[in-house]
N, C-alpha and C positions, 0 to 999 in steps of 0.2 A: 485841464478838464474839470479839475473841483470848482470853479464858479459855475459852468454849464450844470453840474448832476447837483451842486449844492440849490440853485431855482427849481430843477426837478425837483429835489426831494419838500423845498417848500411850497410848490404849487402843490405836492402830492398831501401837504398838512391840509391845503384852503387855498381856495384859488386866491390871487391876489394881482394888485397893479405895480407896475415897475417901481415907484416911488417905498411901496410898503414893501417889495422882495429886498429892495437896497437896505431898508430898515432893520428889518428882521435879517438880513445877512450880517451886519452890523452888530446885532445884538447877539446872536451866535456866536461870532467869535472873539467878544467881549469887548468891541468897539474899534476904531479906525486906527488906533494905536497898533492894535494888533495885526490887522488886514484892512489898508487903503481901498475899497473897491467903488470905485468912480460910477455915479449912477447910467452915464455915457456906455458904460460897459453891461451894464443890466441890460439897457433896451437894446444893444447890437447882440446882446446873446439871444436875447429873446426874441429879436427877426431870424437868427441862423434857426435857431429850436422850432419856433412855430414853419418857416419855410422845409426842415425835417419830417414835419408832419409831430413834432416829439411834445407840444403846446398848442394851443387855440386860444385866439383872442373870442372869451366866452359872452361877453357880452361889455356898453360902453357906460359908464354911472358920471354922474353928473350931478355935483350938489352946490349946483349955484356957480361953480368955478370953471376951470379946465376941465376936458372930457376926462375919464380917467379907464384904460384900457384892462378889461379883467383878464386875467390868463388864466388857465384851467390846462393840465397836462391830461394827455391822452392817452389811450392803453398803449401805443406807442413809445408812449412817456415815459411809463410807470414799468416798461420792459427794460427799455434803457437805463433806468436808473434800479433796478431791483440786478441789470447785468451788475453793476457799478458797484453795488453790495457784494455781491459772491464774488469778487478782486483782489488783489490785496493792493495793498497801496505801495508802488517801489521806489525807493530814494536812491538816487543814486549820489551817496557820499566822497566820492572820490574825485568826484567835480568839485574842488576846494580852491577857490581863487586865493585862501591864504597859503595854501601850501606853495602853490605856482609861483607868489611870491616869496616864497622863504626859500624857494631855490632857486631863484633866478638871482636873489639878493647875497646868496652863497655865492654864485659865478662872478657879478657883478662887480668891477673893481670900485673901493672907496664906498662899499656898500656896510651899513652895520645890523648883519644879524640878529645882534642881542636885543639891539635896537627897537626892531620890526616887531621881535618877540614883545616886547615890554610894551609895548603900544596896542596890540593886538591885546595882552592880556587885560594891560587898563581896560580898556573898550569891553571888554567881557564881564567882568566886576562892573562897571558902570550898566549895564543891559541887564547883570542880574541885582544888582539893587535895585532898579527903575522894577523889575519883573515882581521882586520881591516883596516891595511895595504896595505895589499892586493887589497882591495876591493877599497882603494884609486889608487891605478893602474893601474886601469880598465877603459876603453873610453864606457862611456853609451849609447854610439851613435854605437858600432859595437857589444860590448858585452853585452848586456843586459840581457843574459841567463845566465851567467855565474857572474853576479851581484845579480839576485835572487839567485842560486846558495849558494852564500854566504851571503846575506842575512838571508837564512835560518838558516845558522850555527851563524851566528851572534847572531840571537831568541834563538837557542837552547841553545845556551852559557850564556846568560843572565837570561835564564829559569833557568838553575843550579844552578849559581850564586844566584839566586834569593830562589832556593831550601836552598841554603847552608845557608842563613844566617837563614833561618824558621829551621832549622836542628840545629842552635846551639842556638836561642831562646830557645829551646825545650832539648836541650841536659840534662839540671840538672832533669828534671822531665823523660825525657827518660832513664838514667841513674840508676832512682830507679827502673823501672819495671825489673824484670827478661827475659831473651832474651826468645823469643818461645821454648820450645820443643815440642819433638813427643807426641800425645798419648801413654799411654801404652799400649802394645799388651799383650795376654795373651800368654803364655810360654808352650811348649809340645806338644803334641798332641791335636790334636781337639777330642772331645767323639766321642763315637762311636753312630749311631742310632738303633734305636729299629728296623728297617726294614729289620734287618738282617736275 
């Protein structure tokens, strides 16, 4: 849903054409390093949005080149994306495809734990020097948005890290339990009742 309400909210700066919302989506979230978003993905949004009624192709400019299609959000638009604001935004953290593996690699014979661990954290230190970097880059006097930005990934990177090492404290006592399974279900048919 944040690509769809993020063109909302830039159609709602100034109208614009698919090539300059990729732009400006780009430059918001401090380039394609941070978020890939494929221009192929702007114009399929912006036929779902305008066939909504929630954009309008506002008129076609032409400077010598290819047509270039203006879009302008509509009060339709500007409903949807002001719902979008009053939301809060929810993660769901518990979808953790590392964790899935650190217990499957538990169960798994010939598998090394510590292993997994240590690879995962290199990878984490490698993400937050690249981040770090970055964020030494950055002029606090024009970007400052896109300093919190990374700030945040900075936290969340240090959160993990900080996971990872409570995760191999824990690993030899973790190690002894059995990974969860299902309840067991009962097999066959259910009876039949007396109300027959």
């Amino acid at each position: 849903m944040s690509v769809r309400n993020a063109i909302l909210g830039l159609l709602a700066y100034r109208p614009r054409h698919g090539y300059e919302l990729h732009d400006a989506f780009e430059a918001m979230v401090g380039g394609v390093e941070n978020w890939d978003l494929k221009p192929a993905q702007v114009y399929t949004t912006l036929t779902r949005l305008e066939k909504k009624g929630l954009v309008i192709e506002d008129r076609v400019q032409q400077d010598g080149g290819p047509e270039k299609h203006i879009y302008t959000v509509t009060q339709a638009g500007l409903a949807e994306l002001q719902k979008w604001f009053s939301e809060p935004v929810l993660s769901d953290r518990r979808r953790d495809e590392f964790f899935l593996k650190l217990m499957l690699c538990l169960a798994a014979p010939d598998a090394n734990p510590r292993k997994l661990i240590y690879v995962q954290r290199a990878s984490l230190y490698r993400e937050l020097h690249a981040i770090t970097a970055q964020r030494s880059r950055v002029d606090p006097k024009s970007e400052l948005a896109y300093i919190l930005l990374l700030d945040q990934a900075v936290m969340h990177l240090e959160a993990d890290l900080r996971w990872l090492d409570m995760v191999e404290s824990r690993l030899d006592e973790i190690s002894r339990q059995p990974i969860p399974e299902p309840a067991e279900r009962p097999r066959g048919r259910p009876p039949k009742s007396d109300e027959s």
